[in-house]
C-alpha positions in Angstrom: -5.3 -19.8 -36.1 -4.6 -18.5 -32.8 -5.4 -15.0 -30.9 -3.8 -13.2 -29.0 -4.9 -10.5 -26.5 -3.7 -7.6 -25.0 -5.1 -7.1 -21.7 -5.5 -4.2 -19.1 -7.3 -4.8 -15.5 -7.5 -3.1 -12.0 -6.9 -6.3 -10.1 -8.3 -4.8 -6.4 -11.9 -7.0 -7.1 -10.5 -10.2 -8.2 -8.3 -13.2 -6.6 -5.6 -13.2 -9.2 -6.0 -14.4 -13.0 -6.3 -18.4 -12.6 -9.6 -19.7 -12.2 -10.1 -20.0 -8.4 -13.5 -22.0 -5.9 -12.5 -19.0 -3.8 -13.8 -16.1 -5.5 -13.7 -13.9 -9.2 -10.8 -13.9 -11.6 -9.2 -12.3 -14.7 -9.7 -15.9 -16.3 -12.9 -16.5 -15.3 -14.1 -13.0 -16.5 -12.5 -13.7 -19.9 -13.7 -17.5 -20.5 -17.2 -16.5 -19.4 -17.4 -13.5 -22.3 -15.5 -16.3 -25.0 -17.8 -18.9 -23.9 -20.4 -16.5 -24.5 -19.5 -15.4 -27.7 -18.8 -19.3 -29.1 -21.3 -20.3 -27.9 -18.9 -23.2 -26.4 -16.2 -23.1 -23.0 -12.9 -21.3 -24.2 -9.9 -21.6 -22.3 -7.4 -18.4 -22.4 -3.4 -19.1 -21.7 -1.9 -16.1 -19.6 2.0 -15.2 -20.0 1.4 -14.4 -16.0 -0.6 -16.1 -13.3 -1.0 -12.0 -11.1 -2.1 -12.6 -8.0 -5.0 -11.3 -5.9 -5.2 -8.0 -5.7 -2.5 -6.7 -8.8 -3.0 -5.2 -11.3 -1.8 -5.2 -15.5 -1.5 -2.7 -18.3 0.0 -5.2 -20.7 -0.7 -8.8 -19.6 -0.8 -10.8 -22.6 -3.2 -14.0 -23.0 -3.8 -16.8 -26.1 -7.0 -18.5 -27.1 -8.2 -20.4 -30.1 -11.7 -19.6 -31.4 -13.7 -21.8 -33.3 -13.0 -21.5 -37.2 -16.2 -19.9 -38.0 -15.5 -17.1 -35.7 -11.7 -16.6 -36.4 -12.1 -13.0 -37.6 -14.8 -11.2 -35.1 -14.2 -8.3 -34.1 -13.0 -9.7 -31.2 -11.6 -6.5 -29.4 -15.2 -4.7 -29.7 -17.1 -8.2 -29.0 -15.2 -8.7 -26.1 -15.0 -5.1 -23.9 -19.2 -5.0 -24.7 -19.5 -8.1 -22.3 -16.4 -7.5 -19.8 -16.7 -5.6 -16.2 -15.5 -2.5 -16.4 -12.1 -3.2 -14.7 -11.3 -5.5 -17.3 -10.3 -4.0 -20.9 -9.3 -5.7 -24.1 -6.6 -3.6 -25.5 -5.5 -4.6 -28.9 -6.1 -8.1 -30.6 -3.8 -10.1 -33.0 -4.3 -13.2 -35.3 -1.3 -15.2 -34.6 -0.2 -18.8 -35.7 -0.3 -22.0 -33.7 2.9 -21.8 -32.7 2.4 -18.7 -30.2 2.3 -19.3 -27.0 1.5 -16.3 -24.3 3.5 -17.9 -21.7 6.2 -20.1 -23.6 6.9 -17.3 -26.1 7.5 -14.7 -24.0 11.2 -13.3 -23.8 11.1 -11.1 -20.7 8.6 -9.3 -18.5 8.3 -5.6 -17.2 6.7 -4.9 -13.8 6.2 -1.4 -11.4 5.8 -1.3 -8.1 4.8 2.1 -6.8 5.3 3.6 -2.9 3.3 6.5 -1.6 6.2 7.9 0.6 3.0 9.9 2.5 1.7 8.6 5.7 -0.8 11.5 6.9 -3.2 11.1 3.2 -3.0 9.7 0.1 -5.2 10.4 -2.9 -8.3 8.5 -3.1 -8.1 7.8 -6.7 -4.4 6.7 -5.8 -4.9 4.2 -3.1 -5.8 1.1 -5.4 -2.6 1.5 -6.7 0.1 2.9 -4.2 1.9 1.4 -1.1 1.2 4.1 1.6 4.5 3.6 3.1 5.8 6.6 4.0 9.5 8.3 3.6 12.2 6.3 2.2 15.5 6.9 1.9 15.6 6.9 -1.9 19.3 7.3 -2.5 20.5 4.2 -0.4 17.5 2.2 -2.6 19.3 3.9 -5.3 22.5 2.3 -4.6 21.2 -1.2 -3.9 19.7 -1.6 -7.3 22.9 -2.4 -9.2 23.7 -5.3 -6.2 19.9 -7.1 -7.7 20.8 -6.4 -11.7 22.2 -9.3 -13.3 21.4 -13.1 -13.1 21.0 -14.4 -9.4 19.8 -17.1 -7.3 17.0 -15.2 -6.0 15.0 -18.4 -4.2 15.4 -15.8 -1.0 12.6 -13.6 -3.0 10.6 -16.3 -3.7 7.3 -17.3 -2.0 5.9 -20.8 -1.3 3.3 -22.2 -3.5 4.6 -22.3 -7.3 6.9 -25.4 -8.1 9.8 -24.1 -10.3 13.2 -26.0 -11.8 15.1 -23.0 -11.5 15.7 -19.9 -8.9 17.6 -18.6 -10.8 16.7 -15.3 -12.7 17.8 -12.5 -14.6 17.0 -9.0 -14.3 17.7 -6.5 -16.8 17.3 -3.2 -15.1 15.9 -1.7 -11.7 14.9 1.8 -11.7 13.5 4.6 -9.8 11.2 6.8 -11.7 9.0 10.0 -10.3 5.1 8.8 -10.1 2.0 10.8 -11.0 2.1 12.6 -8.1 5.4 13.7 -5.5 4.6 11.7 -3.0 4.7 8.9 -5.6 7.6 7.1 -6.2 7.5 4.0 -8.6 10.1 1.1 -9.0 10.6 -0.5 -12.7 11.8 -3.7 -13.4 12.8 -6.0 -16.4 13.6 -9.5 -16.4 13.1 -12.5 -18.2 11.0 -13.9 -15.6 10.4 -13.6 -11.6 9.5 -16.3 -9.1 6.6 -16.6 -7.3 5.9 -13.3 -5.7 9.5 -11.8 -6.6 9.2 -8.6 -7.7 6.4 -7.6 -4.5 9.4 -9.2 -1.7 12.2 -6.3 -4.2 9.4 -4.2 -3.1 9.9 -5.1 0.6 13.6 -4.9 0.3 13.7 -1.5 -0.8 11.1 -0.3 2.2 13.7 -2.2 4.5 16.7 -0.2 3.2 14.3 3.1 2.7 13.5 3.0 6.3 16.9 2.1 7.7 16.3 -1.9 9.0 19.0 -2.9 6.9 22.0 -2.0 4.9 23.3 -2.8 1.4 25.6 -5.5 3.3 21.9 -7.2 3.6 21.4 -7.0 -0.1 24.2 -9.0 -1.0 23.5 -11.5 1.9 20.0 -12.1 0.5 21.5 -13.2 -3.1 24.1 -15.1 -1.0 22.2 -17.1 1.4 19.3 -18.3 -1.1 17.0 -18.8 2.0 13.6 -17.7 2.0 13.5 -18.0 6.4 15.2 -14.4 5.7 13.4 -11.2 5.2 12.4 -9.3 3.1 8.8 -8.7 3.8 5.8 -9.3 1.0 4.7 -5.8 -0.6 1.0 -4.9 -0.7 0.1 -6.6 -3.8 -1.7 -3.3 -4.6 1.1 -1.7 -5.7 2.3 -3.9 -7.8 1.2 -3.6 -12.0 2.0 -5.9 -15.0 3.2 -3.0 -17.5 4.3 -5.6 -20.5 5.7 -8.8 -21.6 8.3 -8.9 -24.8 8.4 -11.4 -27.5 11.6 -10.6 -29.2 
């Protein structure tokens, strides 16, 4: 049998999930505790490779523990030998067939601004773009333009081979944040290129600050070139909130 994790992590200390030379990672953290545990190495399957610096609420991760030790209490076992910024939020037995990555049906991300230039919270600034006032109804309006399936290779950033640019995205929408100076972006799709959501993120800075227009939008979907903006997000802002299986 199979497990399968849900996982929550402030990514700020780490250079992404996959096991890096460079530096700490969600993997490494997680295969160090299994290995610990079983007394053997454990590898753990993500559904989503984060980057360096972001962070999840609901990434979603497969292992297959030895078949003495299928029913530990592996949330309890786990979280006792994690860092802090690392939590094990529920655990599932699950068959063979599961796969965190190849099962998964669609993603939900948020990216969140801080439309404050003069302070931001200190507890806030992990998690928050400190980009300061953005026109919010004109990123309102170019939200509909994105929805829908797209070539979006002009969002995508070197470094991840794929077969496909092409994308779908379910919904864009902007929701009030913990705070009024917060401002958050939610997306749903059935999966994102390289860096995809954190460039949306850059788009919507570009149009929330008057650079561009919604004539832009439409070019970016149009052109499928990368040589065009937009810009990268801080990868701070950016949080894994949950992946669907059905």
């Amino acid at each position: 049998m199979r497990i399968k994790l849900s996982i929550a992590y402030q990514g700020t200390n780490y250079v992404g999930w996959q096991l890096q030379k460079n530096g700490p990672t969600i993997q490494g953290e997680l295969e160090k505790a299994l290995t610990q545990i079983c007394s053997r190495p454990i590898r753990v399957h993500a559904c989503s490779r984060t980057d360096a610096g972001v962070h999840a609420l609901g990434q979603v991760a497969h292992f297959d523990p030895p078949v003495d030790k299928t029913n530990l209490p592996w949330q309890r076992a786990l979280n006792s030998l994690l860092p802090p910024d690392i939590s094990i939020v529920t655990t599932e037995l699950v068959g063979p067939d599961f796969h965190a990555r190849f099962s998964a049906k669609a993603k939900e991300y948020t990216y969140t601004f801080w439309l404050e230039k003069n302070f931001v919270y200190p507890q806030r600034r992990p998690f928050v773009w400190e980009c300061g006032k953005l026109d919010l109804e004109l990123i309102q309006k170019a939200l509909p333009i994105l929805q829908g399936e797209h070539d979006f290779a002009s969002f995508m950033n070197q470094g991840t081979p794929v077969q496909t640019t092409i994308r779908k995205i379910y919904w864009l929408k902007l929701e009030p944040g913990l705070y009024p100076q917060e401002i958050i972006l939610r997306i749903k799709g059935n999966g994102f290129l390289k860096q995809m959501v954190r460039n949306i993120a850059g788009l919507c800075w570009l149009l929330g600050t008057g650079k561009v227009n919604l004539d832009f939008v439409q070019e970016l979907l149009t052109a499928s070139k990368r040589q065009l903006w937009p810009p990268t997000a801080p990868a701070k802002g950016l949080t894994l909130e949950k992946i669907y299986y059905a």
